[in-house]
C-alpha positions as a Markdown table, in Angstrom:
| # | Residue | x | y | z |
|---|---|---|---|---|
| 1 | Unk | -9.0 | 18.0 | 10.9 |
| 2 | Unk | -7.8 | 16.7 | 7.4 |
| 3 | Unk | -4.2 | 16.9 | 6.6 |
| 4 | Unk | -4.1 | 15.9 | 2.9 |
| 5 | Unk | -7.2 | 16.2 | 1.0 |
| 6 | Unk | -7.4 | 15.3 | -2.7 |
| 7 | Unk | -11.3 | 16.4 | -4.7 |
| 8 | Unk | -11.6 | 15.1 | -8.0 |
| 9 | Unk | -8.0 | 14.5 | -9.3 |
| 10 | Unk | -7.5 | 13.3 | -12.6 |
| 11 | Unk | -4.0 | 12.8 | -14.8 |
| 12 | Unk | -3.5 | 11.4 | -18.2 |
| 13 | Unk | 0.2 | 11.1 | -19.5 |
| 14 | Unk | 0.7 | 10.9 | -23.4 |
| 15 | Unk | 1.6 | 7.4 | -23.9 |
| 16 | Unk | -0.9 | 5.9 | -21.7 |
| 17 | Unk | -4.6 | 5.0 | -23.4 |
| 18 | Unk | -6.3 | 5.0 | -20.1 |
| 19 | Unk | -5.7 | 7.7 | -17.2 |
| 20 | Unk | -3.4 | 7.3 | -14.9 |
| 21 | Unk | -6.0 | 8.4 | -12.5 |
| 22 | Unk | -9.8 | 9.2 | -12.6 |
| 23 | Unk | -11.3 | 11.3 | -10.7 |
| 24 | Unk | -9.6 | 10.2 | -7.3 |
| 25 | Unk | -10.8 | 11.8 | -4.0 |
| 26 | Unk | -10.2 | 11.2 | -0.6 |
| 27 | Unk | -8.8 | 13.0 | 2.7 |
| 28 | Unk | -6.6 | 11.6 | 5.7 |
| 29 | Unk | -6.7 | 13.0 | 9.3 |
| 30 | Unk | -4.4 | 14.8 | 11.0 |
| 31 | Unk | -2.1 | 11.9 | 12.7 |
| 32 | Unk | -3.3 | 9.5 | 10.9 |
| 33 | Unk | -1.5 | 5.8 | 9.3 |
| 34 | Unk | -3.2 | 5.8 | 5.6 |
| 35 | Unk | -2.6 | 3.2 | 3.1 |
| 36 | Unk | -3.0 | 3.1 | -0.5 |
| 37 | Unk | -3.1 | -0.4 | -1.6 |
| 38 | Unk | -3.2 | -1.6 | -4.9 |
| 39 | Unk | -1.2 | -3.2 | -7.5 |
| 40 | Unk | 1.3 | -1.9 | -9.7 |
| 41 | Unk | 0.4 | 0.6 | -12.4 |
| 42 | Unk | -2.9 | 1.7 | -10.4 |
| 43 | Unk | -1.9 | 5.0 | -9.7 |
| 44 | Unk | -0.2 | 4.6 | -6.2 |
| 45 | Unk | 3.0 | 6.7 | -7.7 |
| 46 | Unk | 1.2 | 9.4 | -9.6 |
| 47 | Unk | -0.6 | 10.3 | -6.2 |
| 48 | Unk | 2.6 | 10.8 | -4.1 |
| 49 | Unk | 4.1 | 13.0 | -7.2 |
| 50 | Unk | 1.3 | 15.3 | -6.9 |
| 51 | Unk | 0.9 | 15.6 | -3.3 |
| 52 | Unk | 4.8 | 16.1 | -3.3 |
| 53 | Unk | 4.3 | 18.8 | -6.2 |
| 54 | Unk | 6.6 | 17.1 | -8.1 |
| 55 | Unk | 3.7 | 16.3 | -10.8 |
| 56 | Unk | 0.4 | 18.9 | -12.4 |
| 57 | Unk | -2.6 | 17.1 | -11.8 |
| 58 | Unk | -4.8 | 17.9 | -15.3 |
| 59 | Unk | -8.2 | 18.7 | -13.3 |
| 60 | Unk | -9.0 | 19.1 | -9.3 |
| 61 | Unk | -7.6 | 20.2 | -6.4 |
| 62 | Unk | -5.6 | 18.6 | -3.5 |
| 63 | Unk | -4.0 | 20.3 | -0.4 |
| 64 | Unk | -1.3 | 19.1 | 1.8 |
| 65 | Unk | -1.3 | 20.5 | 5.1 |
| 66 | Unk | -4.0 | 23.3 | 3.9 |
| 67 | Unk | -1.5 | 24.1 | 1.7 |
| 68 | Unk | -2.6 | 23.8 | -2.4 |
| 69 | Unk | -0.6 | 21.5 | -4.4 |
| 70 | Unk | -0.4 | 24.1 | -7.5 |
| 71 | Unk | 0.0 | 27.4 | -5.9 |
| 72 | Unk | 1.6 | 26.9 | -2.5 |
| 73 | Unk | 4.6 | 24.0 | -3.4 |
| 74 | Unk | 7.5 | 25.9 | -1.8 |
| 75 | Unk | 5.3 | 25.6 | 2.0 |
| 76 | Unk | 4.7 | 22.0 | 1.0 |
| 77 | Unk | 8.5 | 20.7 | 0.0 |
| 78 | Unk | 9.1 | 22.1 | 3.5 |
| 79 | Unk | 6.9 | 20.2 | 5.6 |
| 80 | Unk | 6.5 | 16.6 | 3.6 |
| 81 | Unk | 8.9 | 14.0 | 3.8 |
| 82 | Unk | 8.9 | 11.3 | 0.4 |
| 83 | Unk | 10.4 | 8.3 | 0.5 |
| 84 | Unk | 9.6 | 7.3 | -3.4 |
| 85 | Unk | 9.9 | 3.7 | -4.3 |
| 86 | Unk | 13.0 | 3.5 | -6.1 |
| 87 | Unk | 16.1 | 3.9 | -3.5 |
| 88 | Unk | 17.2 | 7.9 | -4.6 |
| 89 | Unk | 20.0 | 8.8 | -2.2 |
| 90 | Unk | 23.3 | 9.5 | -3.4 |
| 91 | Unk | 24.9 | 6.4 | -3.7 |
| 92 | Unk | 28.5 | 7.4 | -3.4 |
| 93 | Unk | 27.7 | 9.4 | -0.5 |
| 94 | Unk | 28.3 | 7.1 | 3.1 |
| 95 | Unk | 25.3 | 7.0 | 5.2 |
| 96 | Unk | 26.4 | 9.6 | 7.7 |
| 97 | Unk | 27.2 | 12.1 | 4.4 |
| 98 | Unk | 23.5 | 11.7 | 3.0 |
| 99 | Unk | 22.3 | 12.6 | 6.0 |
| 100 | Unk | 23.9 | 15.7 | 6.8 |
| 101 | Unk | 23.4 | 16.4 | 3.2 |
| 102 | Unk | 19.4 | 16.3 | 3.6 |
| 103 | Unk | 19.6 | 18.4 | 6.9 |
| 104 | Unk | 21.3 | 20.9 | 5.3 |
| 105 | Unk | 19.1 | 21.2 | 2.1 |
| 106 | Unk | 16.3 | 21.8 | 4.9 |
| 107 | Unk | 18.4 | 24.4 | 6.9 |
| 108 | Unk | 18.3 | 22.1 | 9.8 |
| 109 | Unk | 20.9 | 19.8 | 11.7 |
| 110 | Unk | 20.6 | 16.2 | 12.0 |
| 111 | Unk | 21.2 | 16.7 | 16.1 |
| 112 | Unk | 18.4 | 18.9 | 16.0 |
| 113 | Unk | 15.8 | 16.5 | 15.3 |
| 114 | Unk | 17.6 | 13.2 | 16.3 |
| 115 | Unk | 15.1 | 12.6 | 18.6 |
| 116 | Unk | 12.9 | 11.6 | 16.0 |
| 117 | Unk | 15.3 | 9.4 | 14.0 |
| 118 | Unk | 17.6 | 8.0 | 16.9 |
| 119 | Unk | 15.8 | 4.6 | 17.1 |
| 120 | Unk | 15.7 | 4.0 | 13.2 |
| 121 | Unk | 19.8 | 5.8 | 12.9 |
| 122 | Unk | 20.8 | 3.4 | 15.4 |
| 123 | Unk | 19.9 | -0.2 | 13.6 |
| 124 | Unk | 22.4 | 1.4 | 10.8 |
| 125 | Unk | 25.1 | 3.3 | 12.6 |
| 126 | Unk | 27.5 | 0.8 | 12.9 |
| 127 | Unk | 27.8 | 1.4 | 9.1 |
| 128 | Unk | 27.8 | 5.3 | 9.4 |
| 129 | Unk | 31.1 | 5.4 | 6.7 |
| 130 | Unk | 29.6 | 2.6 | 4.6 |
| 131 | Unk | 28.5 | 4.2 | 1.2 |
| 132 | Unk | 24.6 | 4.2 | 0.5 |
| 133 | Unk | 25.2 | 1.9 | -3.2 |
| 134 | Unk | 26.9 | -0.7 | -0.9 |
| 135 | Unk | 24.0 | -1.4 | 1.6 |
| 136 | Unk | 21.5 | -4.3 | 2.0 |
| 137 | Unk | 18.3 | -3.1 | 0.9 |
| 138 | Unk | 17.1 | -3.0 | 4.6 |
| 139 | Unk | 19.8 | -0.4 | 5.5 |
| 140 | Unk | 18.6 | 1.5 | 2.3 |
| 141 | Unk | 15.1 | 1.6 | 3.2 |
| 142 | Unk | 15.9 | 2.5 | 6.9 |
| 143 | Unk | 18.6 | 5.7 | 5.9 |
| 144 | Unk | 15.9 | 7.0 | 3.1 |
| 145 | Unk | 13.3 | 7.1 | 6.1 |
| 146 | Unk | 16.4 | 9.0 | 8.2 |
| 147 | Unk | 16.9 | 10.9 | 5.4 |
| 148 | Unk | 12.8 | 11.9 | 4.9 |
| 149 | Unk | 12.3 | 12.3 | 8.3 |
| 150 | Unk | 15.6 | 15.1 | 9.2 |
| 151 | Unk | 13.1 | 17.8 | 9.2 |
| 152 | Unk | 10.8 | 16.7 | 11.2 |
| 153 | Unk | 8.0 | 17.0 | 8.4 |
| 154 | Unk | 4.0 | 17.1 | 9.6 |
| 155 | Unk | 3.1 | 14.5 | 6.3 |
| 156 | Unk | 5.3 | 11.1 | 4.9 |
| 157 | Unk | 4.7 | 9.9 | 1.7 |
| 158 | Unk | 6.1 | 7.2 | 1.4 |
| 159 | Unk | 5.7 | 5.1 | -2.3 |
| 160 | Unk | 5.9 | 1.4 | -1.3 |
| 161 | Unk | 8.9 | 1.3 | 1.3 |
| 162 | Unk | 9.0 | -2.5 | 1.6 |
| 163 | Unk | 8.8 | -3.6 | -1.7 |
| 164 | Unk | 12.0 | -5.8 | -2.2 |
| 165 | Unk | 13.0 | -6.4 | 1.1 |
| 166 | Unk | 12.8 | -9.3 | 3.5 |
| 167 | Unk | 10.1 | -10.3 | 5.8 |
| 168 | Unk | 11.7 | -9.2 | 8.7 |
| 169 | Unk | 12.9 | -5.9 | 7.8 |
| 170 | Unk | 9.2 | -5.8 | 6.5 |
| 171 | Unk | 8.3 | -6.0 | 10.3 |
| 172 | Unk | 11.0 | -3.8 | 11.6 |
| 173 | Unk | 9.4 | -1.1 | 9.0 |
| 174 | Unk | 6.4 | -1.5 | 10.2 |
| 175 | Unk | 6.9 | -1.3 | 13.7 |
| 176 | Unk | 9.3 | 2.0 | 12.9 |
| 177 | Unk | 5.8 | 3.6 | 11.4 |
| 178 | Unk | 4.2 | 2.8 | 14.1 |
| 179 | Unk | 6.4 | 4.7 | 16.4 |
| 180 | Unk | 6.5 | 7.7 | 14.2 |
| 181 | Unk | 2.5 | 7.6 | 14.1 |
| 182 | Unk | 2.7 | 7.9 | 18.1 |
| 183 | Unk | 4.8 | 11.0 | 17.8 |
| 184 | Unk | 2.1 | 13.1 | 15.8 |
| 185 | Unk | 3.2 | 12.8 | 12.1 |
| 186 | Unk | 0.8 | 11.8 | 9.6 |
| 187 | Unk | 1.9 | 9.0 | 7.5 |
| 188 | Unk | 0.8 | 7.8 | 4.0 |
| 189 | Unk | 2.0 | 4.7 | 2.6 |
| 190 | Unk | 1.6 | 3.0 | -0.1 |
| 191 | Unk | 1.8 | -0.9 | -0.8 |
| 192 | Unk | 0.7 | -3.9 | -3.8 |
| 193 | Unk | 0.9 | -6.1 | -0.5 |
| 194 | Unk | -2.5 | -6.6 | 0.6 |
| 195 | Unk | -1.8 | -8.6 | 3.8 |
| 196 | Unk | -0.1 | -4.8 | 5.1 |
| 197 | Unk | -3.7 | -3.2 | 4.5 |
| 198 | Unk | -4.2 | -4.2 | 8.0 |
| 199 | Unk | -1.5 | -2.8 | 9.6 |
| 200 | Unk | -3.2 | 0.6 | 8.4 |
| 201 | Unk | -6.0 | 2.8 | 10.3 |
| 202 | Unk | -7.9 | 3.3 | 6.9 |
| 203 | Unk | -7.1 | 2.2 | 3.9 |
| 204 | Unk | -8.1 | 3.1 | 0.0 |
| 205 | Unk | -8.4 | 0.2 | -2.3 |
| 206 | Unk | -7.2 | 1.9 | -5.8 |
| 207 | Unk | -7.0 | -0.2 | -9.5 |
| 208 | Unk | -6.3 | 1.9 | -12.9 |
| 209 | Unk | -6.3 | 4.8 | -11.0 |
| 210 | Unk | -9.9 | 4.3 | -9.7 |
| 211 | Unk | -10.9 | 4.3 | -6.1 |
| 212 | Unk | -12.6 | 0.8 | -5.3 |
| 213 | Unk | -13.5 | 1.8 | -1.7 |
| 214 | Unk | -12.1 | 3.7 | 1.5 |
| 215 | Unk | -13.0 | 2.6 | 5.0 |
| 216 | Unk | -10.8 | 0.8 | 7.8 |
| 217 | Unk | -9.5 | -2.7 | 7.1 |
| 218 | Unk | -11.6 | -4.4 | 9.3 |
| 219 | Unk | -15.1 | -2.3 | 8.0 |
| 220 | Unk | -14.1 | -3.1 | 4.3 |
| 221 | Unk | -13.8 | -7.0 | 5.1 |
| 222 | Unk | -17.3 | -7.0 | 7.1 |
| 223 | Unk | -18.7 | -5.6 | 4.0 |
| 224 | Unk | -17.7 | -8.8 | 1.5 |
| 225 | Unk | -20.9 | -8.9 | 0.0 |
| 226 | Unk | -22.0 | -13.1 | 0.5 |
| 227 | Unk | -20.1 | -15.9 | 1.9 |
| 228 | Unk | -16.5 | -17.2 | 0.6 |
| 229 | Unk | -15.1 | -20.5 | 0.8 |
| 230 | Unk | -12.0 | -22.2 | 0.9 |
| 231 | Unk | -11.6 | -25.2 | -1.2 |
| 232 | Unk | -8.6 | -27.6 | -0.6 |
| 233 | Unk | -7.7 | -31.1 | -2.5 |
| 234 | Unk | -4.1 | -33.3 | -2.9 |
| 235 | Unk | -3.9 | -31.5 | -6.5 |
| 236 | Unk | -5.8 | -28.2 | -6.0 |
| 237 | Unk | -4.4 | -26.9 | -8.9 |
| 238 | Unk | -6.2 | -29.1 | -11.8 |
| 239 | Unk | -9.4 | -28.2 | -10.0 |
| 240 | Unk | -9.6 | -24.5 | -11.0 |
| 241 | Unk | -10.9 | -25.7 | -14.8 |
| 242 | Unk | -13.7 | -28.2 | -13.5 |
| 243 | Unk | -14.7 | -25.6 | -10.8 |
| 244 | Unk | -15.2 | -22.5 | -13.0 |
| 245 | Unk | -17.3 | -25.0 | -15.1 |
| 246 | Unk | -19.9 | -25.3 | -12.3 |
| 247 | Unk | -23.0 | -23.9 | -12.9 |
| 248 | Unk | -23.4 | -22.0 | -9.3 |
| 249 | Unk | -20.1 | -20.7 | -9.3 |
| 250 | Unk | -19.8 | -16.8 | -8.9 |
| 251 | Unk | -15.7 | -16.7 | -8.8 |
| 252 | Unk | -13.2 | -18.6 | -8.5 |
| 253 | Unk | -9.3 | -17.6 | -8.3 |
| 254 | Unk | -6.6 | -19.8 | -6.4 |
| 255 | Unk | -4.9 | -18.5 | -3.5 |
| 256 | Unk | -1.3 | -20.1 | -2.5 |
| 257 | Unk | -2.3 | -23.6 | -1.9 |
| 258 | Unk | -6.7 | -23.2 | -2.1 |
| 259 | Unk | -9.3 | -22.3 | -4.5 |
| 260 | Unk | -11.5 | -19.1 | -3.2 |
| 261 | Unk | -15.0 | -20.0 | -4.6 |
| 262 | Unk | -17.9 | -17.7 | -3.9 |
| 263 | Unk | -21.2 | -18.4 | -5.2 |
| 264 | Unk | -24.0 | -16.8 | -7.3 |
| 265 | Unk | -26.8 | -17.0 | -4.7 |
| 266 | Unk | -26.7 | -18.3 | -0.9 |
| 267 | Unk | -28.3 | -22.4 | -1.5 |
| 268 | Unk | -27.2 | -23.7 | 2.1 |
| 269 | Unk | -26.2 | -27.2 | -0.5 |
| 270 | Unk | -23.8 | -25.5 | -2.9 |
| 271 | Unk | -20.6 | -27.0 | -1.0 |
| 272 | Unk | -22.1 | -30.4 | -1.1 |
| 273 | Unk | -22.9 | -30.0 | -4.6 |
| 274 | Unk | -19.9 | -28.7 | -5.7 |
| 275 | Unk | -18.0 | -31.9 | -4.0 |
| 276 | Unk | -20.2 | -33.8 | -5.2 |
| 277 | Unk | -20.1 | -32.5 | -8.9 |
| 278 | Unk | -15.9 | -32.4 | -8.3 |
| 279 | Unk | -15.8 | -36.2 | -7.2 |
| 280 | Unk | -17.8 | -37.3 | -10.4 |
| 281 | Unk | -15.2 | -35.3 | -12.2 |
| 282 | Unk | -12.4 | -37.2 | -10.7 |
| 283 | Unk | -11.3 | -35.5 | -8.0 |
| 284 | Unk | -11.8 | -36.8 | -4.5 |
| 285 | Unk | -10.7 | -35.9 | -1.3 |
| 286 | Unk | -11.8 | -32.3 | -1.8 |
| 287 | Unk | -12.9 | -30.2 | 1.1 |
| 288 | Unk | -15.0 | -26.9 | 0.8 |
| 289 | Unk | -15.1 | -24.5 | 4.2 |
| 290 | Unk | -16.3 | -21.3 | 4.5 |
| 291 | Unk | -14.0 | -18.5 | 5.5 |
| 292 | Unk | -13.5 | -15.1 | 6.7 |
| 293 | Unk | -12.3 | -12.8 | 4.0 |
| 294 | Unk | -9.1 | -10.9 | 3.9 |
| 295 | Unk | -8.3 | -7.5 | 2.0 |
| 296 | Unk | -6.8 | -9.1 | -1.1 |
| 297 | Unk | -10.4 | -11.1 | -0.9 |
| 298 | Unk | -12.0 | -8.1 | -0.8 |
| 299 | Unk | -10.0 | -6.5 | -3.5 |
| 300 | Unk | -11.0 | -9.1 | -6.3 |
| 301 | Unk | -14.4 | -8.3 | -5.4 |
| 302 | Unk | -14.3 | -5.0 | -5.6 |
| 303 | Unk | -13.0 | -5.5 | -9.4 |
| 304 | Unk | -15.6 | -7.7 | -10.2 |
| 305 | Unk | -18.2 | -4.7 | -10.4 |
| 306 | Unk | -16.0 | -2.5 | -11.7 |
């Protein structure tokens, strides 16, 4: 059974050229860890604001918990929880007074569903009478999950939690989600960090508010159209010219400290060539492997047919 379903939404706002998104559909299961993963501006936002009711969609239809967006939003601001991406609790408010502010707003007590929030509540307790503006960014992000999670909703939204924080409250996050997931709430998440994509049962691939594909991490990686390799040298970076000027060369984009070359058909002698062709060009010592593509691989692909 599908908790969130979204058929054929489309939004334009005003001073935007291009929709924000076009003609985006696509359904999670009940209990399931979703992820929307794409960079900023590709729509990521504008989804959560319209499964939260908080924004019209111009054309199509989405439900939340068989609930429709449009006509039903008072059933669906009681059982979501949204966590957007910039940090809206009250920031004058200590932690412990947020908290009990949220419970209230949902008629509910924070001892009634601490249960569900005692691990997370716990890592920041020990600054209960701290106010909100005056935490790390960590604490933040783990009292606006308390705060989303008080009333025990059946959906998260939550609009790029671990943008901005470090890499090991990145991991705490993660592992927090994962707990949640194992209690029976569905969770959506959104991230521009690709390397999260496959901490996610399914993920969508969206750019300018188009959907590039939807499948699990590991099924959209097995379906890299080709083979990819690696290409490594002292001074990788004054390759990229010489390489895009190669004849068989299909792309070519650097990636930390490689070059990720894929090639325009599948001549077993293109990585010999292209040494070859690189050392007459000046640069020796240069070493072409293939690899096994990630998501963010598999995301440049996907633009290239767009």
């Amino acid at each position: 059974m599908d908790t969130v379903i979204l058929e054929n939404i489309s939004k334009s706002y005003i001073t935007h050229t291009t929709p924000a998104l076009n003609d985006v559909s696509f359904s999670v299961g009940k209990g399931e860890l979703f992820g929307l993963i794409g960079p900023d501006g590709a729509g990521k936002s504008t989804i959560f604001r319209i499964l939260t009711t908080l924004l019209l969609p111009d054309s199509g239809k989405a439900t939340v918990a068989g609930y429709d967006v449009v006509k039903d939003y008072h059933e669906i601001r009681s059982c979501v929880g949204y966590m957007p991406g910039k940090f809206s609790l009250y920031q004058d408010l200590t932690i412990e007074e947020n908290l009990r502010f949220f419970a209230t707003l949902f008629g509910t007590t924070v001892a009634e569903n601490y249960a569900l929030i005692k691990d997370i509540y716990e890592q920041i307790a020990p600054f209960k009478d701290r106010r909100a503006g005056k935490l790390s960014g960590g604490m933040k992000q783990k009292l606006a999950l308390c705060c989303a999670l008080v009333h025990r909703p059946e959906v998260l939204f939550l609009d790029e939690p671990t943008t901005g924080v470090d890499a090991v409250s990145r991991q705490e996050f993660w592992e927090m989600l994962r707990r949640l997931k194992a209690q029976g709430i569905t969770i959506v998440v959104s991230t521009p960090y690709m390397d999260e994509a496959s901490l996610c049962e399914r993920i969508a691939l969206i750019q300018t508010g188009t959907i590039l594909s939807i499948d699990t991490p590991d099924n959209i990686i097995r379906a890299y159209p080709g083979k990819l390799y690696s290409l490594r040298a002292p001074k990788v970076y004054l390759l990229l010219h010489d390489v895009r000027l190669y004849e068989g060369i299909d792309q070519c984009y650097a990636a930390g400290e490689t070059l990720r070359v894929s090639f325009k058909d599948e001549r077993k002698d293109h990585p010999a060539l292209l040494r070859a062709y690189l050392q007459h060009k000046g640069h020796p010592q240069v070493s072409v492997d293939q690899i096994t593509p990630d998501i963010e691989d598999c995301f440049i692909e996907k633009l290239s047919d767009q």
